[in-house]
C-alpha positions as a Markdown table, in Angstrom:
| # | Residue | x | y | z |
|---|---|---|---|---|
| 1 | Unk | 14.0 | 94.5 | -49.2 |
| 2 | Unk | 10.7 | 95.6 | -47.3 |
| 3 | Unk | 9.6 | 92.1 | -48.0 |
| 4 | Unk | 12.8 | 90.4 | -47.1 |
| 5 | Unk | 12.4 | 92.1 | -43.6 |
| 6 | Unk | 8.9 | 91.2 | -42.9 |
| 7 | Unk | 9.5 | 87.3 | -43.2 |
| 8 | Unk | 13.0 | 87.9 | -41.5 |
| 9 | Unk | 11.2 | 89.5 | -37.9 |
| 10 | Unk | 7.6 | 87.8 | -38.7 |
| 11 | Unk | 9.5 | 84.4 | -39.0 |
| 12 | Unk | 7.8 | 83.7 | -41.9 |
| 13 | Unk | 8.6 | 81.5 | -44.9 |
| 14 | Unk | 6.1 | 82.9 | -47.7 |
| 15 | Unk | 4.0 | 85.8 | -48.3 |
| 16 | Unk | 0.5 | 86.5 | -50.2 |
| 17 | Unk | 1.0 | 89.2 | -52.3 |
| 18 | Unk | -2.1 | 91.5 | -52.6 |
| 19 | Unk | -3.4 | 93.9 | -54.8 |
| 20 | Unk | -5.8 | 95.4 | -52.6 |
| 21 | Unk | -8.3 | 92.6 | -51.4 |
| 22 | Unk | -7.4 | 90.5 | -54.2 |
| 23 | Unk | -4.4 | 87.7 | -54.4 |
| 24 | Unk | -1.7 | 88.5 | -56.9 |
| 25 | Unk | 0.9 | 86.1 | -55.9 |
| 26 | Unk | 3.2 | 85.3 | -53.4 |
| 27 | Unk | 6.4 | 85.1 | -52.7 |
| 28 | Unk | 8.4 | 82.5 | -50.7 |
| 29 | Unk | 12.2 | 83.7 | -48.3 |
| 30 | Unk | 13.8 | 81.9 | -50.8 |
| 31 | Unk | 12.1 | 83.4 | -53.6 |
| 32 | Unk | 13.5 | 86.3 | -51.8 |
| 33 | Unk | 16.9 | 85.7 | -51.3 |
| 34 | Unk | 18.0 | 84.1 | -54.7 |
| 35 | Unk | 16.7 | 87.4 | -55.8 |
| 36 | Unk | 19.8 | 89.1 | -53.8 |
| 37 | Unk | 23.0 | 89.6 | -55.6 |
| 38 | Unk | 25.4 | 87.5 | -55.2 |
| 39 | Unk | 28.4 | 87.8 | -52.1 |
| 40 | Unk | 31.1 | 88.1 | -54.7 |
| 41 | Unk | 29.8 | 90.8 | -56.7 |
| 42 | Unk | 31.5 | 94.0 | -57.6 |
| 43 | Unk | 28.9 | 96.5 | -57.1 |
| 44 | Unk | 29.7 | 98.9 | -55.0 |
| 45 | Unk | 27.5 | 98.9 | -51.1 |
| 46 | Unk | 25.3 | 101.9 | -52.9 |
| 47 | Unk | 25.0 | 100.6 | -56.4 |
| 48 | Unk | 23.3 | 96.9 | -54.8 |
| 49 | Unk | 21.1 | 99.3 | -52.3 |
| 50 | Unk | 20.2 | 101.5 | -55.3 |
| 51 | Unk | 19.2 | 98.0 | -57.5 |
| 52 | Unk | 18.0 | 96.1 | -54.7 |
| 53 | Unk | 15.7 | 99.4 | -53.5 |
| 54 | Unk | 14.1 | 99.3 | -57.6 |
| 55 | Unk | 13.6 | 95.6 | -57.3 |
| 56 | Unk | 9.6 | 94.8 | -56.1 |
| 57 | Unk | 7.9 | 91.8 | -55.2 |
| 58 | Unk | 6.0 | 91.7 | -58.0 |
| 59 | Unk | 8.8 | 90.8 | -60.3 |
| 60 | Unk | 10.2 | 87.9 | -58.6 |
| 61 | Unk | 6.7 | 86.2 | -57.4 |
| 62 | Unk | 4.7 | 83.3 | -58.5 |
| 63 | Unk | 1.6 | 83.5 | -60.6 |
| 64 | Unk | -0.6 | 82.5 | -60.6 |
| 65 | Unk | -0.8 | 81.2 | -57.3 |
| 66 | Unk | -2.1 | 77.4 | -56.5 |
| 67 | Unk | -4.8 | 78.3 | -53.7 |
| 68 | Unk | -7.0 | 76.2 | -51.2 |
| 69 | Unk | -10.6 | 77.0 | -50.5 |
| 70 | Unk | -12.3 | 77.6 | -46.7 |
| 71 | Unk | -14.6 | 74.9 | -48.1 |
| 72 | Unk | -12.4 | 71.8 | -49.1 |
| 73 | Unk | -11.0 | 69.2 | -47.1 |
| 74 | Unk | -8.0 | 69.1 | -45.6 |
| 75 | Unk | -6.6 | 66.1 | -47.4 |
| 76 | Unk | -7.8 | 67.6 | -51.1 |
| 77 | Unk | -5.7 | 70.3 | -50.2 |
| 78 | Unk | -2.6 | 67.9 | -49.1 |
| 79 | Unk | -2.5 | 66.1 | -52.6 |
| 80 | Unk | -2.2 | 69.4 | -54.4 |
| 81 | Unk | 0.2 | 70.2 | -52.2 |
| 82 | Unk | 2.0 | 67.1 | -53.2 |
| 83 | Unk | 1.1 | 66.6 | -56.8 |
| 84 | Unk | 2.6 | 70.5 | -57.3 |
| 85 | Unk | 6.0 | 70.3 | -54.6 |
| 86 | Unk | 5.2 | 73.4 | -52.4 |
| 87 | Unk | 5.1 | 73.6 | -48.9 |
| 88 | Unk | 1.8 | 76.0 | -48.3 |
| 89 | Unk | -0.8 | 78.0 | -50.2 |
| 90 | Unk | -3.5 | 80.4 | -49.3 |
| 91 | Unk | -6.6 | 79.6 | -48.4 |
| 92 | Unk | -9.6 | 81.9 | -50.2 |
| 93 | Unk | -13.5 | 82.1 | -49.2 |
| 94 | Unk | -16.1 | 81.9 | -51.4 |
| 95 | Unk | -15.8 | 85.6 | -52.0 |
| 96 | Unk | -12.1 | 85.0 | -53.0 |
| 97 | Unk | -11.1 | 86.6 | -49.8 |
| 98 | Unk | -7.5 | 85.6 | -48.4 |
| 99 | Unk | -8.1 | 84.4 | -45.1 |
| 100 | Unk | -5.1 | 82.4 | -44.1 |
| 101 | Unk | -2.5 | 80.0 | -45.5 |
| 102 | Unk | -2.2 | 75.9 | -45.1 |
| 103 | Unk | 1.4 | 74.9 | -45.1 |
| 104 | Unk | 2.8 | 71.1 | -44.8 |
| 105 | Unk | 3.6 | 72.1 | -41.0 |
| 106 | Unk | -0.3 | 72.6 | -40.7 |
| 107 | Unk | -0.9 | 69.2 | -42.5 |
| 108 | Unk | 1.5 | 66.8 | -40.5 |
| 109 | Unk | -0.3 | 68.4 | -37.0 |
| 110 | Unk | -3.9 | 67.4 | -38.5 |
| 111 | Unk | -2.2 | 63.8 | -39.3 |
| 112 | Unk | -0.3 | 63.0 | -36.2 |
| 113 | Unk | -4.1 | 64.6 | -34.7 |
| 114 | Unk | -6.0 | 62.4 | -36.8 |
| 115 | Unk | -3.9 | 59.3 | -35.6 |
| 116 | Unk | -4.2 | 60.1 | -32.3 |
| 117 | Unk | -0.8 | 60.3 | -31.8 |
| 118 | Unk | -1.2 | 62.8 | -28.7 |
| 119 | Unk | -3.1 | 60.7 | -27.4 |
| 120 | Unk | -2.3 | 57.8 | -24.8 |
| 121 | Unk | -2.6 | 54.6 | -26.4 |
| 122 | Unk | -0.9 | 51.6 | -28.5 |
| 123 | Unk | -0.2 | 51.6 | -31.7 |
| 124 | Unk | -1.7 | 48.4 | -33.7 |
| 125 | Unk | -0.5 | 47.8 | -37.4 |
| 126 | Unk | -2.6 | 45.1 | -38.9 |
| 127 | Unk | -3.0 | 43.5 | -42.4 |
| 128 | Unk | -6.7 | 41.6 | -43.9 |
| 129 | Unk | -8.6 | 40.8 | -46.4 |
| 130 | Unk | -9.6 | 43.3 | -48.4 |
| 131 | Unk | -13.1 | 42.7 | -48.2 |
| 132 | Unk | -16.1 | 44.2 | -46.6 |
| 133 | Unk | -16.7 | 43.2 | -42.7 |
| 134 | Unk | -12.5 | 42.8 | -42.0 |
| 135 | Unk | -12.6 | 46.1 | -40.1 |
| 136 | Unk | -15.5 | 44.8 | -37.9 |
| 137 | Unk | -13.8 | 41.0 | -37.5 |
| 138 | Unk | -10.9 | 43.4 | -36.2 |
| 139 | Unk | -12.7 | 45.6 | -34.2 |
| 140 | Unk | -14.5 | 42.4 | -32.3 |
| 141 | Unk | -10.9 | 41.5 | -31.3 |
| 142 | Unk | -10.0 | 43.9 | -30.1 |
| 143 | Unk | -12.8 | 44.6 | -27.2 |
| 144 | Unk | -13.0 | 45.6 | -24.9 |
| 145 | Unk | -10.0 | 47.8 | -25.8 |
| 146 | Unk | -11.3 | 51.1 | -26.9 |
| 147 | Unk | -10.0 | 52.4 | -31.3 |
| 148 | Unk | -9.3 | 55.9 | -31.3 |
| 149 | Unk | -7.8 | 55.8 | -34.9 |
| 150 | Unk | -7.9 | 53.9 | -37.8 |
| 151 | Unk | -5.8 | 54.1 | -41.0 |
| 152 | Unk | -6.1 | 52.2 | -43.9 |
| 153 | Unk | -3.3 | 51.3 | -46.8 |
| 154 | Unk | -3.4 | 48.9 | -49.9 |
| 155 | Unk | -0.9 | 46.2 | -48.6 |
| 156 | Unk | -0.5 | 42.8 | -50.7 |
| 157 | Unk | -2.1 | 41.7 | -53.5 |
| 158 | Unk | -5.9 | 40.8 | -51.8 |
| 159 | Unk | -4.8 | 42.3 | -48.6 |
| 160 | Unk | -5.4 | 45.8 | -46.8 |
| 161 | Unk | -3.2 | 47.1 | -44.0 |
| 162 | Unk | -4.6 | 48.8 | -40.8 |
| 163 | Unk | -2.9 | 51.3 | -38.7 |
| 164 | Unk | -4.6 | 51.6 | -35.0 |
| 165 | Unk | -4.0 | 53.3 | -32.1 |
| 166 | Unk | -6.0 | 51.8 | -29.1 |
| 167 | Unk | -5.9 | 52.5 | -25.5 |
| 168 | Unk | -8.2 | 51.4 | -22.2 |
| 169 | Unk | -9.3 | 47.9 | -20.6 |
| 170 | Unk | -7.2 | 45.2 | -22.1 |
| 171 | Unk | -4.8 | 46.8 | -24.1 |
| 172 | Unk | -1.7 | 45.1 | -22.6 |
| 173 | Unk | -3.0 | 41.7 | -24.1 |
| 174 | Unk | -5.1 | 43.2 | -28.0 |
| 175 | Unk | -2.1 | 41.9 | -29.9 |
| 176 | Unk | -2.8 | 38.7 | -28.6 |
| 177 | Unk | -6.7 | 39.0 | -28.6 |
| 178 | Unk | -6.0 | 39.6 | -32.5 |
| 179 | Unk | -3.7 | 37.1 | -33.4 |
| 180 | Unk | -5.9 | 35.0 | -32.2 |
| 181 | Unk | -8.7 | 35.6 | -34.1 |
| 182 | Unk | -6.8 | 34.5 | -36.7 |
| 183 | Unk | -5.4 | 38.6 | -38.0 |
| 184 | Unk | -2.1 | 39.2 | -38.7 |
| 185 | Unk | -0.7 | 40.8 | -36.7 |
| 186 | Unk | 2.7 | 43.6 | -38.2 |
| 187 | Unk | 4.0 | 45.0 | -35.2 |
């Protein structure tokens, strides 16, 4: 219940669970709450207190716990993220030392960062040959527009797509600038 109330008012949606300065487990509001008897029980008000007020945290979290290090990147992180179907996980130091906890939330604000997507600017969706000097045949193009992201995707058989966002001088005409040097242009 103690735990139930501290993601309730903290507005959290998982919890480490610590055994002094060491991570035990943790616990998610859902965790939480599927461990809460059901509406239509028939346990008296002071019989569910009495069960729920025996019941601890250590009995209904997950072990052991899928963790991120201070040291790895960002997108390492993401994949296990992905590859395991949870939505955050703490982060340790290199002492093993919680110090904070990467959640998908955290991830998409990195991406849309990464992409520039706060950022004023044009989004250019491109597809090449997937060979060595397409990025700079683009990038020639597209001057004297200024990149401020790139992202790259496998796209057909031989091909590779490129996600850009560009902004400054020229940028009303780079779709043009680069369908004319002979890219394709997607969007």
């Amino acid at each position: 219940m103690e735990a139930l109330k501290i993601v309730k008012d903290g507005g959290f949606r998982r919890l480490p669970v610590m055994n002094g300065h060491e991570l035990v487990g943790i616990v998610t509001r859902k965790d939480l709450k599927d461990a809460m008897p059901s509406k239509a029980t028939t346990l008296s008000v002071w019989e569910l207190n009495y069960l729920l007020s025996k019941l601890a945290v250590a009995e209904i979290m997950a072990r052991p716990v899928v963790t991120a290090s201070e040291d790895e990147f960002m997108e390492d992180a993401a994949v296990r993220m992905l590859e395991r179907r949870i939505g955050g996980m703490p982060v340790l130091d290199r002492a093993g030392r919680l110090t904070g906890i990467i959640t998908t939330r955290d991830i998409l604000s990195a991406f849309t960062g990464i992409l520039g997507m706060r950022e004023d600017g044009q989004r250019l969706s491109i597809e090449m040959p997937d060979v060595p000097g397409s990025l700079e045949q683009a990038t020639r193009a597209i001057l004297p527009s200024n990149i401020i992201s790139v992202a790259t995707y496998g796209g057909a058989e031989g091909k590779r797509g490129f996600v850009m966002r560009v902004n400054g001088e020229g940028v009303r005409d780079v779709k043009r600038r680069v369908a004319e040097a002979g890219i394709t242009v997607l969007d």
